[in-house]
N, C-alpha and C positions, 0 to 999 in steps of 0.2 A: 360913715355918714359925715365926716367930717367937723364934727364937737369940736376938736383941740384946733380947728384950723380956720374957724372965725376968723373974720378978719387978717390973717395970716397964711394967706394961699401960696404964698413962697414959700413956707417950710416944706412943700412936698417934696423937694428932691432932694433934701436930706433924708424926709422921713422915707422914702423909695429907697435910698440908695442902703441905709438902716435894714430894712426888710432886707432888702437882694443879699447882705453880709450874715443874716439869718437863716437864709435856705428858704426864704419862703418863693416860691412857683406865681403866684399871680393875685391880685389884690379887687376886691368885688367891691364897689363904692356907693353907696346908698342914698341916692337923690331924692329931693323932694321937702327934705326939714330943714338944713343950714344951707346946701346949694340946691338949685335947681336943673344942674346940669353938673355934669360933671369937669371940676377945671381944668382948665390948658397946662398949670403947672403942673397937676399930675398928672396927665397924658404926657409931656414933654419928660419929665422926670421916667414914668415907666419905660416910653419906648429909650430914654438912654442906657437904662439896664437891663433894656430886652426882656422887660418884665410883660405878664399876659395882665390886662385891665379891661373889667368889664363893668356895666352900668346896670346895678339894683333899683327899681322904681320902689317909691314909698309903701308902695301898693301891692308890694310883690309879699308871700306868704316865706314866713321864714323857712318852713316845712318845706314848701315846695323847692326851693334852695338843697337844703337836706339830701331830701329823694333824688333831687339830678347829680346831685355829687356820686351818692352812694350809687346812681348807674352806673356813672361812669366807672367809679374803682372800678364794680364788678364785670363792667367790660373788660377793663385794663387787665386786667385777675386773669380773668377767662382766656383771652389773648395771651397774654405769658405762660398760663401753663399750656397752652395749645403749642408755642415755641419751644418748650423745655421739653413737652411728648416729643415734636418732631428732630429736636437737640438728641433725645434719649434713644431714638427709634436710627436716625445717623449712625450714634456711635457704636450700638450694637453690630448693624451694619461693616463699619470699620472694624469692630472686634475678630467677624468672625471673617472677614476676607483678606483684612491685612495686619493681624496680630498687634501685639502689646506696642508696637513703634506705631502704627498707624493710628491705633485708638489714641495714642498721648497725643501725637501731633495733631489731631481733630479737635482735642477736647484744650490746647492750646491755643486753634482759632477762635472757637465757641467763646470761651470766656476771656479773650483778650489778653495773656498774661504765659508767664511761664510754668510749664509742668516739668514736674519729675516723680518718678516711682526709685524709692531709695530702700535699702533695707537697712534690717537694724543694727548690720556694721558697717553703715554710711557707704555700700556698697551700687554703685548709679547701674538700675537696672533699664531702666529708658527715662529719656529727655527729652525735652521739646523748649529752646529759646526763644525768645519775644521781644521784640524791642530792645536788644541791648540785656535783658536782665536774663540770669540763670537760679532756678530754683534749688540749683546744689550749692550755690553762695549766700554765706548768711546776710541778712538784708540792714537795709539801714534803717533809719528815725522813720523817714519820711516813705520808706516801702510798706506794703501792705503784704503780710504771710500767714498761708496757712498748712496746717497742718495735721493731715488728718489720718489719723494709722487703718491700717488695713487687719484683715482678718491672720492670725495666728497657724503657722503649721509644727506645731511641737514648739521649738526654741526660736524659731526663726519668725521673722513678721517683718512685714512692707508698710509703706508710708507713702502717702499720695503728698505732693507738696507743691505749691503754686507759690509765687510772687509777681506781684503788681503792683503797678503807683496807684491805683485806687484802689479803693474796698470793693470788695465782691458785694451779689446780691443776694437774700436768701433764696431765691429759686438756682442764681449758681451753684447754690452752696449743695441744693440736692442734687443738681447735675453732675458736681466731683461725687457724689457719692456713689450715684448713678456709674458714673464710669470705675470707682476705684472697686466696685463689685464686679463689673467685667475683670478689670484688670486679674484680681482676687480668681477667676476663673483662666485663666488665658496662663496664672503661674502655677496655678495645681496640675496644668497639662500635664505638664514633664514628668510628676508623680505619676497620672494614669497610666502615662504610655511607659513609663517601667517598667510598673505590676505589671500590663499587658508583654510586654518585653519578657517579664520571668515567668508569663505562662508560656509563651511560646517556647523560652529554652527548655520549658520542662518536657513540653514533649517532642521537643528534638531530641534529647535525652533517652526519651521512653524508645523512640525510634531505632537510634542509635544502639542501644541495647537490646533491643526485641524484646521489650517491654509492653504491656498492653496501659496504654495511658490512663491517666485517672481520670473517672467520668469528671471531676470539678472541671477539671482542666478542656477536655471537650465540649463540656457547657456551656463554658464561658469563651471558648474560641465561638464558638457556632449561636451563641446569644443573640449577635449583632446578625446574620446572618438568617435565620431562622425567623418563621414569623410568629405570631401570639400563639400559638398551637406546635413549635415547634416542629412544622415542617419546611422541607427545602425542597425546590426542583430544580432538579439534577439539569443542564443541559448543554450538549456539544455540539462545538462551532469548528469545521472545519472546511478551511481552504485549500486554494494549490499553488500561492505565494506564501512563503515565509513572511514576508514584510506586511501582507496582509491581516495577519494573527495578531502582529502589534496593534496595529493600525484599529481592529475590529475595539479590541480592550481597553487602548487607550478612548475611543468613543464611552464605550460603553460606565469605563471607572467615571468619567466625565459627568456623564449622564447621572450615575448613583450620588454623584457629589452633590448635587445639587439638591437631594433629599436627605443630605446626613445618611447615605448608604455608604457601605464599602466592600470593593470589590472583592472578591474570593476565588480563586483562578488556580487551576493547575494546569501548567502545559503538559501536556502526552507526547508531543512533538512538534517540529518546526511549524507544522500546520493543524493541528490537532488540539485543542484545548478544554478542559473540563471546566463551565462555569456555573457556579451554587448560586440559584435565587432564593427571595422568600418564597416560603409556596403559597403564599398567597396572592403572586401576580400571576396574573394569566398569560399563555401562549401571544396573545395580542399584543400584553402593555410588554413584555421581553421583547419583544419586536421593536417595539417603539423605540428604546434604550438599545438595543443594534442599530439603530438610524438609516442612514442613506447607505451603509456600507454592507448592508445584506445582502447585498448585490454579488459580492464577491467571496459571499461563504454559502455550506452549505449546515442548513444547523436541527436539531434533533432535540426536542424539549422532551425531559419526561415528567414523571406525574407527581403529586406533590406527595413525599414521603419523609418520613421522621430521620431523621438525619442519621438514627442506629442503624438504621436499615438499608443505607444508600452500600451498596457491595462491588467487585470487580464485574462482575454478574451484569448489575442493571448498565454499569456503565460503559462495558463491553457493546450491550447489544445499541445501547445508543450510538456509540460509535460506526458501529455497523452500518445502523438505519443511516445516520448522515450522511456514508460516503457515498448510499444511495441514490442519495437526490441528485436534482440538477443541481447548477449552481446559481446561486438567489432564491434557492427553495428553502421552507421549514416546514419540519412535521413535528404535529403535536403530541402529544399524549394516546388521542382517542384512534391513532393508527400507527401498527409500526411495518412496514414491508420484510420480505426474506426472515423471516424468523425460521424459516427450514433451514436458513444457512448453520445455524448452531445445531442439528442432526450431525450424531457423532461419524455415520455414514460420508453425509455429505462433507467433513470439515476433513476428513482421511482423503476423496477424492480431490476437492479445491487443492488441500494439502499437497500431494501429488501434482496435479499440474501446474500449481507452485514454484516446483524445482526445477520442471523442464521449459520455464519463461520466464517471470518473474527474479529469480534465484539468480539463471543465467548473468541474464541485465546488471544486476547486484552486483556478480564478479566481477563483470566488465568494467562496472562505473568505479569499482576501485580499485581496479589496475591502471585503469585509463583517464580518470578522473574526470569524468562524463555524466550524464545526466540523462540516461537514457530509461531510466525508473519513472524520473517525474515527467518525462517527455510521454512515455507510453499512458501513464495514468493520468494524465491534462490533457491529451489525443482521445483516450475514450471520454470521460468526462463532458468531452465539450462535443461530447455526437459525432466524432470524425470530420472534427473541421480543424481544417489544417491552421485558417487563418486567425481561427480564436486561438487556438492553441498557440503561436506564435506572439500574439498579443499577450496573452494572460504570462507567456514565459518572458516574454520582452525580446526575442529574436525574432530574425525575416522566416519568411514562411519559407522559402528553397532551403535554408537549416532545418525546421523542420523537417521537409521531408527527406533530406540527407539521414538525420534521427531516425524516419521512422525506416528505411530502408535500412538500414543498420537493425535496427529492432528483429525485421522480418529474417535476417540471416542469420542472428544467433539465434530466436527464439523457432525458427523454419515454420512459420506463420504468415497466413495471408491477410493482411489487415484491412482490404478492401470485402472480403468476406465479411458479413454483419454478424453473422451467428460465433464467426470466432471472437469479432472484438465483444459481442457481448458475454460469451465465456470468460474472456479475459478481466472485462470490468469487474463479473462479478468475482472474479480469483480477486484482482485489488481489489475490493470491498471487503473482501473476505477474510485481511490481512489486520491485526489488532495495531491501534495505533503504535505502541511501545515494542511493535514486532517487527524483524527485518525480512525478507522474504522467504531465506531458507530452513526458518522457525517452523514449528506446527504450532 
């Protein structure tokens, strides 16, 4: 209101400039008892300190003064933790796509300043510099440090450490904490993936010896893998490129990453591969996670079972079914075709005509170093088209039919005949992945 400055309207830019070396933000001036307006000296005086000055009427309710402050904090409030969620929601983010280097260097834009994670033999596990300053050097008078320990692993323990020429704020202060919890998580990694490292050796071991493995150890391989009920569906994807099988997997690992899955895969062969769902996705959402590239397999789901139970047996016959189909086809669960093929009868006669086609081929390709196996089995596959056949193998169609003319002399077969190439097909089909022709 101006009391002390009666008659003495020039002291305000001392007493302004007084305030501003205080830290005070902005000055409310109460007209109406000693000025009527509020003076020029302290307006002149404010805006030289780029202080905020506003005009209190006599009239005005102290109260109501009060309550507009207190909005505002509680907007200001509301708005900073609203920055500090989307701060905290960022560096997760960074945690889990670009590890402990990415999370520091974020969380050294965020608050302006230098970060380090150090352990407790001053060992520099990530860094992030700022401005000239480093949180591995001890600071001066005039630096601002802090230092804040992290969670304990037996003897060992980390320290999140920042320096800056200002002081932090306390919502920064939860945001290091915020990240040195990631961090806290992102260095026990290396622990998990050991454990999980000396289950795996164990049952290479078991393997290795012809050992039957310990259910712990199959539990917990199949944990991540299995769903709440501990089932898995079994299913195979096979192609007639080798480079294909990569290409399908690499999608598909892809596709799992992105839910915190991981992949589970065994090859059978170049184009042959056994892959383990949860059994709780369906025929459809598999698909989905094969992508655009189903095009170029032929794939066999089967039905969701306890992972005790998955045998040579089920996954023989899935194989079977697959080489079945056309290619870009999947069969489900709820049908599986040629189940007579497994008739001990019938696998003695394919067996047989086996040796006098198939087998042949086989000899020839590794005398010759020829390709006259996968030439005949991508020629039936693709319905007797010569020119998908050349496509899918990557050569002119006149090699093919070079190949198939060749095929027809050793194997003394008419391949324009439909009834023979569909005996033939179903002889390869009839063939276990891990088996080479002249097998039964």
């Amino acid at each position: 209101m101006g009391l002390g400055f009666e008659g003495n309207a020039d002291g305000f830019g001392d007493y302004v400039r007084t305030l501003k070396r205080a830290g005070v933000a902005a000055i409310g001036f109460g007209t109406g008892l000693i000025f009527d307006a509020v003076p020029t000296q302290l307006i002149d005086g404010a805006r030289a300190e780029d202080m905020a000055l506003f005009e209190v009427p006599h009239d005005t309710a102290f109260l109501s003064i009060t309550e507009a402050v207190n909005r505002e904090f509680s907007k200001r409030e509301s708005l900073m933790q609203e920055e500090l969620s989307r701060k905290q929601r960022n560096a997760t983010q960074a945690a889990i796509t670009g590890g402990i280097d990415a999370l520091i260097e974020l969380a050294s834009r965020d608050l302006g300043c230098a970060v380090a994670i150090i352990d407790n033999d001053d060992r520099v596990v990530a860094r992030a510099n700022r401005d000239g300053l480093d949180a591995t050097v001890a600071p001066d008078h005039a630096q601002h440090h802090i230092h804040h320990r992290m969670l304990s692993f037996g003897e060992r323990f980390h320290s999140f450490v920042t320096l800056s020429n200002s002081s932090l704020t306390p919502l920064d202060r939860q945001y290091i904490k915020h990240v040195a919890g990631l961090a806290d998580l992102l260095l026990q990694r290396p622990l998990s993936l050991r454990r999980a490292r000396a289950s795996l050796n164990s049952l290479a071991l078991s393997v290795l010896l012809g050992l039957d493995a310990q259910p712990q150890h199959l539990t917990r391989a199949f944990s991540r893998i299995a769903d709440s009920r501990g089932m898995i569906r079994p299913v195979i994807i096979h192609t007639n490129v080798d480079k294909q099988s990569a290409r399908l997997l690499n999608g598909i690992d892809e596709a799992l990453s992105k839910s915190d899955r991981e992949l589970c895969a065994l090859s059978l062969d170049s184009k042959t591969t056994l892959v383990f769902f949860r059994g709780s996705r369906t025929p459809e959402e598999i698909m989905e996670l094969v992508g655009a590239r189903r095009e170029f397999a032929r794939i066999a789901i089967g039905a969701a079972l306890e992972w005790e139970n998955i045998d040579a047996t089920i996954v023989d016959a899935l194989v079977t079914t697959a080489k079945s189909l056309p290619l870009g086809h999947f069969l489900g669960p709820e049908s599986s075709p040629l189940k007579w093929i497994h008739d001990a009868a019938v696998r003695q006669a394919l067996d047989h005509r086996a040796r006098e086609t198939l087998s042949k081929l086989a000899d020839h390709d590794g005398a010759h170093h020829n390709d006259l196996v996968q030439t005949l089995v991508t020629y039936l596959y693709s319905g007797a088209n010569a020119k998908a056949t050349a496509a899918t193998l990557g050569v002119h169609r006149h090699t093919i039919r070079g190949k198939l003319t060749k095929i027809e002399e050793i194997c003394e077969v008419d391949l324009n005949d439909p009834v023979t190439r569909a005996e033939l097909l179903i002889v390869a089909v009839s063939r276990h992945a891990h088996e080479k022709p002249t097998q039964n």
